[in-house]
Each structure stands twice: as C-alpha cells, then as structure tokens.
mmJSON file of the N, C-alpha and C atoms, coordinates in Angstrom:
{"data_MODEL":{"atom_site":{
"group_PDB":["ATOM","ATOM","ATOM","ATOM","ATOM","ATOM","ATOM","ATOM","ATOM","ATOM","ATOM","ATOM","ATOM","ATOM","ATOM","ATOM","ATOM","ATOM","ATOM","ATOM","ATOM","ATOM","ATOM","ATOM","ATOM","ATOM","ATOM","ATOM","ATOM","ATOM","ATOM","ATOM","ATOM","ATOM","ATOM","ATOM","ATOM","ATOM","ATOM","ATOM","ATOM","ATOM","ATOM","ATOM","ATOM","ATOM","ATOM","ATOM","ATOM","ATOM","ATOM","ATOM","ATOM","ATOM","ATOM","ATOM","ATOM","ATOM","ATOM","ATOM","ATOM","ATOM","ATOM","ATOM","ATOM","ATOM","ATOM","ATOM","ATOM","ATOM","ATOM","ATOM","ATOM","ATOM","ATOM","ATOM","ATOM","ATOM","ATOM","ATOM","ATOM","ATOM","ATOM","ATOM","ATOM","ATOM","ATOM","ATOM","ATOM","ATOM","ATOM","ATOM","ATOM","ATOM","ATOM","ATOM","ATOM","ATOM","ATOM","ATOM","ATOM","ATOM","ATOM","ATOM","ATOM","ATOM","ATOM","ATOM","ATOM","ATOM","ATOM","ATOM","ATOM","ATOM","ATOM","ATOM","ATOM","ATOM","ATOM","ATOM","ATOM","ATOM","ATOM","ATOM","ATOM","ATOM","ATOM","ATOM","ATOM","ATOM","ATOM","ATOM","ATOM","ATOM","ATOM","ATOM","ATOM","ATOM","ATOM","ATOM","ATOM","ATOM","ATOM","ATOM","ATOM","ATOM","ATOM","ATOM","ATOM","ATOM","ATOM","ATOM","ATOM","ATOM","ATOM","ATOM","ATOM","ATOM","ATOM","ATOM","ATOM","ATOM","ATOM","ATOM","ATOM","ATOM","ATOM","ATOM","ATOM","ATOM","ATOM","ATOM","ATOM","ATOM","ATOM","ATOM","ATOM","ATOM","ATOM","ATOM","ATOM","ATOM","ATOM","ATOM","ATOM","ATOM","ATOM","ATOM","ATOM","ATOM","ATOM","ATOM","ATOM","ATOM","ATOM","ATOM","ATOM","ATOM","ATOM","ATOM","ATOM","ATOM","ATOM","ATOM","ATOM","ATOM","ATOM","ATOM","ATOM","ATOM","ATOM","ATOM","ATOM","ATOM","ATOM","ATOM","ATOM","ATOM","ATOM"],
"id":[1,2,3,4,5,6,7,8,9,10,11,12,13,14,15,16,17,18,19,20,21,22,23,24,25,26,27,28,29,30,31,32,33,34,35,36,37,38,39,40,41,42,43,44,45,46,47,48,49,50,51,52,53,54,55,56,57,58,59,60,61,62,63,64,65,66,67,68,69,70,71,72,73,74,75,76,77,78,79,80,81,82,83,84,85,86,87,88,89,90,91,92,93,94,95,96,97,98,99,100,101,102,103,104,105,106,107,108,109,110,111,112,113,114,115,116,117,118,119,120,121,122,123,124,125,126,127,128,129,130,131,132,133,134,135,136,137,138,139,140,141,142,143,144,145,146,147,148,149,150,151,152,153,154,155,156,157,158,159,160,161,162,163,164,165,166,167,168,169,170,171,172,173,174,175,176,177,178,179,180,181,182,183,184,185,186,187,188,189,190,191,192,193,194,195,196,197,198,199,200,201,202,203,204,205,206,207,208,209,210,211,212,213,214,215,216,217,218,219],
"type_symbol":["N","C","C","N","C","C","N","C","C","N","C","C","N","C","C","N","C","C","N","C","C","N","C","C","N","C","C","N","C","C","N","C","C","N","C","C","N","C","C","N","C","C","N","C","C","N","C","C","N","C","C","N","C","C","N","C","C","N","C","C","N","C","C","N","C","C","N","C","C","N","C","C","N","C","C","N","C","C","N","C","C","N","C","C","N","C","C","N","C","C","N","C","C","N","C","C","N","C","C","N","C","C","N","C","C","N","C","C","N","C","C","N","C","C","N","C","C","N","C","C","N","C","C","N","C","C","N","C","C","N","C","C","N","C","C","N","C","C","N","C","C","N","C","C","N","C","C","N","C","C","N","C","C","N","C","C","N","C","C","N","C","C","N","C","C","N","C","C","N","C","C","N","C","C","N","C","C","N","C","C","N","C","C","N","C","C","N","C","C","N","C","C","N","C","C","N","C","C","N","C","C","N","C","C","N","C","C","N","C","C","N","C","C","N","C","C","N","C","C"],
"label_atom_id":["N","CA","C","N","CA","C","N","CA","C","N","CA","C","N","CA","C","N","CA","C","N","CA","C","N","CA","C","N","CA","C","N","CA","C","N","CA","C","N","CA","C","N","CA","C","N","CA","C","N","CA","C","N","CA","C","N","CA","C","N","CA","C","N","CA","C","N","CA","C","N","CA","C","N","CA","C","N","CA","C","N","CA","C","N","CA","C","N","CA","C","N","CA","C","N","CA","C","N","CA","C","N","CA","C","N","CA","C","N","CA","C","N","CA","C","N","CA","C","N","CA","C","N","CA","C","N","CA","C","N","CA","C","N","CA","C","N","CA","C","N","CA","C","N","CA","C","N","CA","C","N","CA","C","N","CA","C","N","CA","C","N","CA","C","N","CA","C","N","CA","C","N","CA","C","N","CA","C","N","CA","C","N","CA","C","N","CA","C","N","CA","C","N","CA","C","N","CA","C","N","CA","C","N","CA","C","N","CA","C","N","CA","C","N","CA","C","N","CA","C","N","CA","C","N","CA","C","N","CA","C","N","CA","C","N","CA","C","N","CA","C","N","CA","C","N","CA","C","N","CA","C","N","CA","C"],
"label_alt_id":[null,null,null,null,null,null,null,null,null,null,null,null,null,null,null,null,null,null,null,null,null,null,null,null,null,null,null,null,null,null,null,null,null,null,null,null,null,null,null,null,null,null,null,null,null,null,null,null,null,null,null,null,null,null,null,null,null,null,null,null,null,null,null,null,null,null,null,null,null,null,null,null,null,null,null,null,null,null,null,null,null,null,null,null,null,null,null,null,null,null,null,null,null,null,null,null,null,null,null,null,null,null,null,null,null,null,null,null,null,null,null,null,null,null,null,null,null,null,null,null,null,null,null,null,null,null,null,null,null,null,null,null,null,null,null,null,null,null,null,null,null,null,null,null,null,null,null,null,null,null,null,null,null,null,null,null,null,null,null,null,null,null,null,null,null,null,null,null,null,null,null,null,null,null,null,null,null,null,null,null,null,null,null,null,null,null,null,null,null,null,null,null,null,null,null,null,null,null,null,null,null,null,null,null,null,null,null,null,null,null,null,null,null,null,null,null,null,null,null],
"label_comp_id":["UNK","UNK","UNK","UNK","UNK","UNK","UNK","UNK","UNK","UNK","UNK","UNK","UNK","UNK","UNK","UNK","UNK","UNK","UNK","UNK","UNK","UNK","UNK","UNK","UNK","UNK","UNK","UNK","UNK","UNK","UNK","UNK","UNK","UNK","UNK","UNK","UNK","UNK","UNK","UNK","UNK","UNK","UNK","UNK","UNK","UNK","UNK","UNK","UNK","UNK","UNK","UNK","UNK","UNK","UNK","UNK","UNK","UNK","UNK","UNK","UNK","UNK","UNK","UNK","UNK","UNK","UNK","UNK","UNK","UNK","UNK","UNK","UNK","UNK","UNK","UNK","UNK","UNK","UNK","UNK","UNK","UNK","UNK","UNK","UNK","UNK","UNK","UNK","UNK","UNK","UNK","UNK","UNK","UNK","UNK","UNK","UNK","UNK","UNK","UNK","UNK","UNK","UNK","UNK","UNK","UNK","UNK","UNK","UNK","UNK","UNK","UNK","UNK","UNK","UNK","UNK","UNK","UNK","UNK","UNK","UNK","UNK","UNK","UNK","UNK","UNK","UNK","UNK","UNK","UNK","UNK","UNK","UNK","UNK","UNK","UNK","UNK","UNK","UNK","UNK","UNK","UNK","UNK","UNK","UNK","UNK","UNK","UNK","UNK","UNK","UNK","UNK","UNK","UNK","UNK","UNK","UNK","UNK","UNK","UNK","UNK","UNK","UNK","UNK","UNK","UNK","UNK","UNK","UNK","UNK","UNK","UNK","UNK","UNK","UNK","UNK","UNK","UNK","UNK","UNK","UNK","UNK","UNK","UNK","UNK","UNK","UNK","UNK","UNK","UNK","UNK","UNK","UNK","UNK","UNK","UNK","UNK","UNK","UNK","UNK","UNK","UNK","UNK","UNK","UNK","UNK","UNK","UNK","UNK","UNK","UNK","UNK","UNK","UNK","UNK","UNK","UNK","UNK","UNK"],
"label_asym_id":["A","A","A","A","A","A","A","A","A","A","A","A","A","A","A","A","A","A","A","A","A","A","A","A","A","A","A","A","A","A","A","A","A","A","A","A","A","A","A","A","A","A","A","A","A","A","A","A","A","A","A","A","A","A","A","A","A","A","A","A","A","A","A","A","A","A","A","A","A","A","A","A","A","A","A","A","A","A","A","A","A","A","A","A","A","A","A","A","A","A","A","A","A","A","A","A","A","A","A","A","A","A","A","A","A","A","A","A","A","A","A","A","A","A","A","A","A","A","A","A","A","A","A","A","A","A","A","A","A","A","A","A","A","A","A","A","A","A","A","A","A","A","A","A","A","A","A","A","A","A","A","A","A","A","A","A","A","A","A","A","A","A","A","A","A","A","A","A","A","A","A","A","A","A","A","A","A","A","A","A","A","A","A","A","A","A","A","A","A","A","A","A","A","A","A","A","A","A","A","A","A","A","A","A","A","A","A","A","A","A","A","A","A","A","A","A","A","A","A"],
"label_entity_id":["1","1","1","1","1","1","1","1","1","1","1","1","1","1","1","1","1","1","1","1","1","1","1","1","1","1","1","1","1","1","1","1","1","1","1","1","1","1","1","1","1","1","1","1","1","1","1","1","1","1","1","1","1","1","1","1","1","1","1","1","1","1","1","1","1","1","1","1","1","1","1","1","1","1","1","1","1","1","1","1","1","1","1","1","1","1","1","1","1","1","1","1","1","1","1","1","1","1","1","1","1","1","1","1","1","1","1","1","1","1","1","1","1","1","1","1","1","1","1","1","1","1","1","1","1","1","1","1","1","1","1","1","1","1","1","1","1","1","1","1","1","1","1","1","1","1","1","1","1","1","1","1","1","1","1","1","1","1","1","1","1","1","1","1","1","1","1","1","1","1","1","1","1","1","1","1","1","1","1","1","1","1","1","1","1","1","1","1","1","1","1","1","1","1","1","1","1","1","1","1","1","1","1","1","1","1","1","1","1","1","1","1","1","1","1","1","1","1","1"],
"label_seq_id":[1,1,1,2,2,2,3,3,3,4,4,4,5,5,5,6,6,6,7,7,7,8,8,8,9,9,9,10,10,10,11,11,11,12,12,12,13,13,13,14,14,14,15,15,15,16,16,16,17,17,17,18,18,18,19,19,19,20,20,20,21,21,21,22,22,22,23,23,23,24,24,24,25,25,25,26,26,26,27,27,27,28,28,28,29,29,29,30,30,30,31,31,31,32,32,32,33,33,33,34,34,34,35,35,35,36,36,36,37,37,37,38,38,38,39,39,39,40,40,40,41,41,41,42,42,42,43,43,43,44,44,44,45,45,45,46,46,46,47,47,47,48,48,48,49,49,49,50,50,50,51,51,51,52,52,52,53,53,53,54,54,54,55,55,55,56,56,56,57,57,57,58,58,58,59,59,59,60,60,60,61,61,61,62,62,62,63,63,63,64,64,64,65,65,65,66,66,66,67,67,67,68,68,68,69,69,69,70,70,70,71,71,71,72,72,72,73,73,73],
"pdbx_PDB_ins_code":[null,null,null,null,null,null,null,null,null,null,null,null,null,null,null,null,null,null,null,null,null,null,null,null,null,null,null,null,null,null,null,null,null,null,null,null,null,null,null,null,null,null,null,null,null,null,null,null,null,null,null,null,null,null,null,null,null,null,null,null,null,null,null,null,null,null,null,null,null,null,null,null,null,null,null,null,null,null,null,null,null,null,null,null,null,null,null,null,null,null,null,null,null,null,null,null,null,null,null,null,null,null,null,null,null,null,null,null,null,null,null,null,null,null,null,null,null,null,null,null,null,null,null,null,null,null,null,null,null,null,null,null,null,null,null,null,null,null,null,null,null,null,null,null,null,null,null,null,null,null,null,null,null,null,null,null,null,null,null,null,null,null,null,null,null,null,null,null,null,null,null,null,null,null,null,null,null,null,null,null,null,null,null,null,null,null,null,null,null,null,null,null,null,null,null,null,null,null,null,null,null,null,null,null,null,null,null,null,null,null,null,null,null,null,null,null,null,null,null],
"Cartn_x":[34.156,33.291,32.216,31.345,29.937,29.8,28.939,28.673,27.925,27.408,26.036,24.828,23.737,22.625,22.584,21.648,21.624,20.386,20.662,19.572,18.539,16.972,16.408,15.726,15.819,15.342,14.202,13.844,12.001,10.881,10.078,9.219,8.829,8.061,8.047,6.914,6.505,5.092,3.523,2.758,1.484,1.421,2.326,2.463,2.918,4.176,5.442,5.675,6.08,6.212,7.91,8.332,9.053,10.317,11.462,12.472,12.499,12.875,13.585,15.439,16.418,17.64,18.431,17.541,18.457,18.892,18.38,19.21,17.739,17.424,16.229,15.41,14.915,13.502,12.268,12.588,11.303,10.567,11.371,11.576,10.499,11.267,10.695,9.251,9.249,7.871,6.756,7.007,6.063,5.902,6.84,6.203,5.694,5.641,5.102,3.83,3.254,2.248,0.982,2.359,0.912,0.923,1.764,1.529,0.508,0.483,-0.353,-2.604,-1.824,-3.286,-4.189,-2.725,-3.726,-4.055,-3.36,-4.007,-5.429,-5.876,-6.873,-6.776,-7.587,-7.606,-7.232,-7.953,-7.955,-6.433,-5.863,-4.659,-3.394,-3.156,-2.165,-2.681,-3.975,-4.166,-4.462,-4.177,-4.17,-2.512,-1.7,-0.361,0.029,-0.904,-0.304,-1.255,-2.41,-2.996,-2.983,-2.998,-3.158,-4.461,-4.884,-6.483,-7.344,-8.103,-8.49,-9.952,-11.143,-12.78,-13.651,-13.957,-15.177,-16.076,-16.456,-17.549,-18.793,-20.06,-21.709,-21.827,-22.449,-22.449,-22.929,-22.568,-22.927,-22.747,-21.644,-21.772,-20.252,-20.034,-18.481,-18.376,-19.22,-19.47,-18.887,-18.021,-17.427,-18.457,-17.991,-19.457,-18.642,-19.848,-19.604,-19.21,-18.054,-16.887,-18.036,-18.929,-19.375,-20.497,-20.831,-21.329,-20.518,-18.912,-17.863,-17.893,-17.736,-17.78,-16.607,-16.381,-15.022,-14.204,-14.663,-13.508,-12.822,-14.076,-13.497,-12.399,-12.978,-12.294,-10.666],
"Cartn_y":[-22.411,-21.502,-20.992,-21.219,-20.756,-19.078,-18.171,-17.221,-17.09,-16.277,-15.4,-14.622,-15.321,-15.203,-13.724,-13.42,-11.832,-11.877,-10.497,-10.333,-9.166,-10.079,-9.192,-7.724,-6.944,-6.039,-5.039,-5.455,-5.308,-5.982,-6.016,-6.787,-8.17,-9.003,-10.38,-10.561,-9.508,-9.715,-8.932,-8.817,-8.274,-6.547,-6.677,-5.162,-4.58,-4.765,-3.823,-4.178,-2.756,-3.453,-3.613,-4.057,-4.443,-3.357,-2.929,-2.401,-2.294,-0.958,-0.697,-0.275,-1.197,-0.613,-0.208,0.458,0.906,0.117,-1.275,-2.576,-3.539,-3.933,-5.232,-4.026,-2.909,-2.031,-3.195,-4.143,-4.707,-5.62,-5.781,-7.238,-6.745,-5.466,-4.386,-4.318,-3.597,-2.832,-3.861,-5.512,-6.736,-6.612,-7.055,-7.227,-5.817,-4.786,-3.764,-3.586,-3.879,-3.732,-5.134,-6.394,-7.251,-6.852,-5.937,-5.304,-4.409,-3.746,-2.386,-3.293,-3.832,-4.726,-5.131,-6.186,-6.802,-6.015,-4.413,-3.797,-3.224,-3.038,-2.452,-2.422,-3.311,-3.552,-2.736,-1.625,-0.198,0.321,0.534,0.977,1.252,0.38,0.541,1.146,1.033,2.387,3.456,4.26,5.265,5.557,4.742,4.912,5.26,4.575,4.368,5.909,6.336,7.554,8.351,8.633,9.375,9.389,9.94,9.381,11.043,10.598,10.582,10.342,10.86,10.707,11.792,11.222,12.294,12.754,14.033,14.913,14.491,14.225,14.085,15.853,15.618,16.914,17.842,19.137,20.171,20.194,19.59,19.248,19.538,19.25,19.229,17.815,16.97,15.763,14.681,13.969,12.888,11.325,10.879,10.076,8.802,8.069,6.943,5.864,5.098,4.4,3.377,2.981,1.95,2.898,4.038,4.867,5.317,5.203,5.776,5.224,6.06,5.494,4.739,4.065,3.525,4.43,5.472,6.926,7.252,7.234,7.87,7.063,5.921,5.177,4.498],
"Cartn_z":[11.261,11.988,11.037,11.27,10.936,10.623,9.58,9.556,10.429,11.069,11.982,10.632,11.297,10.289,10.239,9.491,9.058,10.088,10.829,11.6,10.883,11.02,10.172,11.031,11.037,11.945,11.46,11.103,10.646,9.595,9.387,8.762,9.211,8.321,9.172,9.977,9.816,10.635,10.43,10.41,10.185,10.12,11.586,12.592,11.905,11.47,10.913,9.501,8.469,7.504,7.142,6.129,6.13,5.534,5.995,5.773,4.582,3.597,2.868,3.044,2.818,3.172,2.373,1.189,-0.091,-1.45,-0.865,-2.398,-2.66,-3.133,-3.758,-3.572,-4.416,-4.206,-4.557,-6.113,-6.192,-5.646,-4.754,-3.878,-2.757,-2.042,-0.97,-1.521,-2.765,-3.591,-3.024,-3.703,-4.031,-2.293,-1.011,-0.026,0.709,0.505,1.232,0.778,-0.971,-1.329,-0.878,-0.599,0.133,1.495,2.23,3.506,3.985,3.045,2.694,2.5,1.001,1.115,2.056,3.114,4.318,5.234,5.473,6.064,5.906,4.458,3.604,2.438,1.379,-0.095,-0.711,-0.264,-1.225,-0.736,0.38,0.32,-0.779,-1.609,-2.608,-3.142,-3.712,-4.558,-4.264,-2.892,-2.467,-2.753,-2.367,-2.781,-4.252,-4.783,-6.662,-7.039,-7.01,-7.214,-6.361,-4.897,-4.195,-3.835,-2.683,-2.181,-3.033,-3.842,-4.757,-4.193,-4.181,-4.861,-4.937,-6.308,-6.721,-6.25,-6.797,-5.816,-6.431,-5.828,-6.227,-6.84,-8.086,-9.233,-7.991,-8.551,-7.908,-6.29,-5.639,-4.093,-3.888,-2.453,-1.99,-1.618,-1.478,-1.221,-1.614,-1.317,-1.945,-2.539,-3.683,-4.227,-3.241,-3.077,-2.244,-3.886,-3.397,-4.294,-5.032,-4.612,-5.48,-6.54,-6.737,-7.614,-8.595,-8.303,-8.957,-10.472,-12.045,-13.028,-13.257,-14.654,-14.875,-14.864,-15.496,-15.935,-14.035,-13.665,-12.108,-11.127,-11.67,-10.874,-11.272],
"occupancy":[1.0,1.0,1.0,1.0,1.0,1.0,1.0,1.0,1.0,1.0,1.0,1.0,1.0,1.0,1.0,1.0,1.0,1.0,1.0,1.0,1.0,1.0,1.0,1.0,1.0,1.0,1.0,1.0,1.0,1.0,1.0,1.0,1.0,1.0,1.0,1.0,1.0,1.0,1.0,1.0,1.0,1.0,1.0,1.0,1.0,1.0,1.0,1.0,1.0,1.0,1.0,1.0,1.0,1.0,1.0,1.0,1.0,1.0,1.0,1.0,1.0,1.0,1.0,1.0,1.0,1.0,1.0,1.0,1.0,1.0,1.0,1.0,1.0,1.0,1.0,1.0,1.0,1.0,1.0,1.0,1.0,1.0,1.0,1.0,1.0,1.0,1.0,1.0,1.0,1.0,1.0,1.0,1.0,1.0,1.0,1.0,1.0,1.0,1.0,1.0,1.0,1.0,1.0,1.0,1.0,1.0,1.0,1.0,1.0,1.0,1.0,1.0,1.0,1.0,1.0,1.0,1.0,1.0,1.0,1.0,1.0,1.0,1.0,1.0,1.0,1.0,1.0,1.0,1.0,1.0,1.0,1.0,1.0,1.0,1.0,1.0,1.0,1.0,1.0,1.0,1.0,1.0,1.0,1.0,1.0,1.0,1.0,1.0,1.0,1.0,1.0,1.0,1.0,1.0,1.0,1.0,1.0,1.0,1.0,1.0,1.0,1.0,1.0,1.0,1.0,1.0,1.0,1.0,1.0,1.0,1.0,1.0,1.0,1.0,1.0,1.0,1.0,1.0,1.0,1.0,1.0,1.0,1.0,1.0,1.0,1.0,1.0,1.0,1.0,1.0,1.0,1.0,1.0,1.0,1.0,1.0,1.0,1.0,1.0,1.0,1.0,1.0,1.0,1.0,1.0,1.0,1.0,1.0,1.0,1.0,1.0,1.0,1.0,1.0,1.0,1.0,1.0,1.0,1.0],
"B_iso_or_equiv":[0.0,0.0,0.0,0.0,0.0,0.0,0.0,0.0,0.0,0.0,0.0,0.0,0.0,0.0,0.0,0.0,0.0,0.0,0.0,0.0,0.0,0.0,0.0,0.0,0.0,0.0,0.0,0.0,0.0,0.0,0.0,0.0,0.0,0.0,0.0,0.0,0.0,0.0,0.0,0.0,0.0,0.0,0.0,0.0,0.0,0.0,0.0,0.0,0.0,0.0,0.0,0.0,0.0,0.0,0.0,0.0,0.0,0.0,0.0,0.0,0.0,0.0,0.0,0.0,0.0,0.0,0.0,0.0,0.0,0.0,0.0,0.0,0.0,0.0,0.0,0.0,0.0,0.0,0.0,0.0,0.0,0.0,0.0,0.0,0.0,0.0,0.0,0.0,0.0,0.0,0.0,0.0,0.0,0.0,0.0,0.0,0.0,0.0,0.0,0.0,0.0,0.0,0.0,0.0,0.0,0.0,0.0,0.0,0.0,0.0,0.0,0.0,0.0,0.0,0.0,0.0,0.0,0.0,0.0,0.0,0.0,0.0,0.0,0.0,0.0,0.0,0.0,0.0,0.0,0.0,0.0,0.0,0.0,0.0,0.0,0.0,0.0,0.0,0.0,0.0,0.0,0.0,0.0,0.0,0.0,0.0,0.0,0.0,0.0,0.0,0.0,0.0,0.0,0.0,0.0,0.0,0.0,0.0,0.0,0.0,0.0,0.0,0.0,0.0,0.0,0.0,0.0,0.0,0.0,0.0,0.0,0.0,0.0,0.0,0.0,0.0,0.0,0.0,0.0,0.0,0.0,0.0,0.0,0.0,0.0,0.0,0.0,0.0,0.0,0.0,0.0,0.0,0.0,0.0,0.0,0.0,0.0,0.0,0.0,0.0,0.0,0.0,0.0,0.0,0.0,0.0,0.0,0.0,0.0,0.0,0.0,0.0,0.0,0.0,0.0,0.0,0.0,0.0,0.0],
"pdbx_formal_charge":[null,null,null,null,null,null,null,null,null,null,null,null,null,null,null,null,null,null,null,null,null,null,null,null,null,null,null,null,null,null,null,null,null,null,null,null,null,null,null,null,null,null,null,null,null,null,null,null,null,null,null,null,null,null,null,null,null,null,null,null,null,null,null,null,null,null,null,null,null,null,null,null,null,null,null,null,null,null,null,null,null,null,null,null,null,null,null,null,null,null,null,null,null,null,null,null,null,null,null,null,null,null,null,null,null,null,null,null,null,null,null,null,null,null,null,null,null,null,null,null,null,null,null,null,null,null,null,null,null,null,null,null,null,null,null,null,null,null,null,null,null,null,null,null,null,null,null,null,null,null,null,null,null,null,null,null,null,null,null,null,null,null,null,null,null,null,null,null,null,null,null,null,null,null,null,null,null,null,null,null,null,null,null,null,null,null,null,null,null,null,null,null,null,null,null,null,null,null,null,null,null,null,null,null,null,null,null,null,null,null,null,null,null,null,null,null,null,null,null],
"auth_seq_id":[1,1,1,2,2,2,3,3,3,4,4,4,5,5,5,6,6,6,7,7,7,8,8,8,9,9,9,10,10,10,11,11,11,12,12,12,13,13,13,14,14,14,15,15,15,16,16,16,17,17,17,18,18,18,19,19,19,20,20,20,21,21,21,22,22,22,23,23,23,24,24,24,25,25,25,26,26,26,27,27,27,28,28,28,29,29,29,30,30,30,31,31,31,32,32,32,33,33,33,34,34,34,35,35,35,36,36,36,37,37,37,38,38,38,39,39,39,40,40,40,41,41,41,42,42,42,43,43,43,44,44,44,45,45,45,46,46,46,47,47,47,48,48,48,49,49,49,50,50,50,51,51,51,52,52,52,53,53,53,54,54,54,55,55,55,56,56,56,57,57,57,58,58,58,59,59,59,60,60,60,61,61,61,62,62,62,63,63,63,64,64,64,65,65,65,66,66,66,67,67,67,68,68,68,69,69,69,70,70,70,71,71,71,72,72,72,73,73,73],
"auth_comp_id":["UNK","UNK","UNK","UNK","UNK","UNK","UNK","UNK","UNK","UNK","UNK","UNK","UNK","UNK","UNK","UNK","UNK","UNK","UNK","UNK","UNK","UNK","UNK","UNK","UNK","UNK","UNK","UNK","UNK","UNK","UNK","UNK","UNK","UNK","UNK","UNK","UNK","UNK","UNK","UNK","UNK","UNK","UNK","UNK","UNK","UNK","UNK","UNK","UNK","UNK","UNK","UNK","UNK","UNK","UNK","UNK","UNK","UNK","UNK","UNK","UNK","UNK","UNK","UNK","UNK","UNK","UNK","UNK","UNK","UNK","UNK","UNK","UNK","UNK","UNK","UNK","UNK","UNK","UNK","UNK","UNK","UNK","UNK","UNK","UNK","UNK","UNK","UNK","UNK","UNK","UNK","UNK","UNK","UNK","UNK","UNK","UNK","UNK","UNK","UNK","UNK","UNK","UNK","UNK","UNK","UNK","UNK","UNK","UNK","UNK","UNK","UNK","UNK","UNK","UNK","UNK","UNK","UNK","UNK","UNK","UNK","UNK","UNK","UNK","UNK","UNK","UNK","UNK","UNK","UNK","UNK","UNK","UNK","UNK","UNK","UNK","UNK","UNK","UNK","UNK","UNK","UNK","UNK","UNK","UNK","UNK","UNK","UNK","UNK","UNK","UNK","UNK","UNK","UNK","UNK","UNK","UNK","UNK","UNK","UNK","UNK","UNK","UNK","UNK","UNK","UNK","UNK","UNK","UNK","UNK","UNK","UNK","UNK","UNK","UNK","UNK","UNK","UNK","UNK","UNK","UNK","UNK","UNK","UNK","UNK","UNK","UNK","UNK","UNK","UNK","UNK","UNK","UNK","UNK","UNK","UNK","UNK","UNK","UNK","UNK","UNK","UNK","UNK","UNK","UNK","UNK","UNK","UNK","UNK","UNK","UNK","UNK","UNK","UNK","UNK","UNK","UNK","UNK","UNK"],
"auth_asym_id":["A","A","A","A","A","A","A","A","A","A","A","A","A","A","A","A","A","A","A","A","A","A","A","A","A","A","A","A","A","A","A","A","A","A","A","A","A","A","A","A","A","A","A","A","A","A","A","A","A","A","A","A","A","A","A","A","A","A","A","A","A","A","A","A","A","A","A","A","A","A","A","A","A","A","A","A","A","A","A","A","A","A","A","A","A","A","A","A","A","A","A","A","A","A","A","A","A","A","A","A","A","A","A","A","A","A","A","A","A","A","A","A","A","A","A","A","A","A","A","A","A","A","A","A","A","A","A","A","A","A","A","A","A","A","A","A","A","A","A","A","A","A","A","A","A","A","A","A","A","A","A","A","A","A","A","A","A","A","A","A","A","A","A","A","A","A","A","A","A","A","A","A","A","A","A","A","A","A","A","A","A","A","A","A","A","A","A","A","A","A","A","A","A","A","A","A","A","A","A","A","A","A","A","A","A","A","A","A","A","A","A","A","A","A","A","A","A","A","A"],
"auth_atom_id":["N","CA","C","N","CA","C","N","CA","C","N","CA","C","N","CA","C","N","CA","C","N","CA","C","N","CA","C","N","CA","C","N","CA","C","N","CA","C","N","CA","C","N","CA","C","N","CA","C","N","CA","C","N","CA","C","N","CA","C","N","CA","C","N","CA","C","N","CA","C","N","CA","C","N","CA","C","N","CA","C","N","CA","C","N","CA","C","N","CA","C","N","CA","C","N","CA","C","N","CA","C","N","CA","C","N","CA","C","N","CA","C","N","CA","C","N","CA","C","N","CA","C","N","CA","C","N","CA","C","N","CA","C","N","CA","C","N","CA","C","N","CA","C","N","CA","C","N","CA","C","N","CA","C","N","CA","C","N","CA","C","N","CA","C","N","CA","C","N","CA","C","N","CA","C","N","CA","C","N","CA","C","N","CA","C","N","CA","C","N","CA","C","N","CA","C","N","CA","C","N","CA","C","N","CA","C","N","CA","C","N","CA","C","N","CA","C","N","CA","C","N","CA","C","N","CA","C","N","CA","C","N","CA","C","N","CA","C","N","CA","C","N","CA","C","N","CA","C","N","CA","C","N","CA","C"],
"pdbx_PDB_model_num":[1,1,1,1,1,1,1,1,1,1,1,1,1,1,1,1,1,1,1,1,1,1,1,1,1,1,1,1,1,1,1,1,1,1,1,1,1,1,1,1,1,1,1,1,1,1,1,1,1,1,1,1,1,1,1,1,1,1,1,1,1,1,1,1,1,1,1,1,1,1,1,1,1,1,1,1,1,1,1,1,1,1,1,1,1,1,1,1,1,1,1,1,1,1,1,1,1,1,1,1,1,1,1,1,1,1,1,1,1,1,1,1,1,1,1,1,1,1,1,1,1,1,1,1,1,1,1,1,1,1,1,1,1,1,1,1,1,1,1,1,1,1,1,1,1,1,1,1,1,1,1,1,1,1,1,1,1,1,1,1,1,1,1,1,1,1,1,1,1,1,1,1,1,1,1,1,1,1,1,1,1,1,1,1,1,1,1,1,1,1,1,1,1,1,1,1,1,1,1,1,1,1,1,1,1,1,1,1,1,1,1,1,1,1,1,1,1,1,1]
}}}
C-alpha cells in the first residue's frame, strides 16, 4: 500500500504565497522572497529595511527613488 502524497495547502501559485509551518525557514525565506519580488521588485526590500525614503532638503516630501544617493539608498 502506497503512502498518500502530502497535501500541499498553500503556495504554488502566483496568488498565494507559500506556507510557513514552522520547519525549512530557509527554504520558506528563498521562496517567499521570489514571491514578494514577482509581486514588486522593490518589495523585499521593504521587508529587509522597512519602507524607508528620504525627504527633498528642507520639505516633508519624499525624494523620488531614482534621485536617492548611495548612502540613502
């Protein structure tokens, strides 16, 4: 008699990302961060710094990302 496959009950697809169930974190880490990506490039690194951008001097204004220095960025 045959085992019964492991049923996967999330991830696997574009929509949803994929389960963390407590065991393989780096495994989880590597596919949630190309999850995150294909949703939006910049995404992981909102995760890894926190959303984060600089103000235009003297303003409340956030600098638009491609003005951003190396330091800032």
């Amino acid at each position: 008699m045959s085992k019964p496959a492991k049923f996967i009950s999330e991830g696997g697809s574009s929509n949803r990302p994929h389960l963390f169930e407590g065991n393989d974190y780096y495994y989880w880490k590597d596919k949630m961060e190309l999850f995150l990506r294909s949703q939006d490039i910049n995404m992981w690194a909102v995760v890894e710094v926190g959303d984060y951008a600089p103000l235009v001097k003297d303003s409340f204004t956030p600098k638009p990302q491609l003005e951003w220095t190396t330091q800032e960025s």
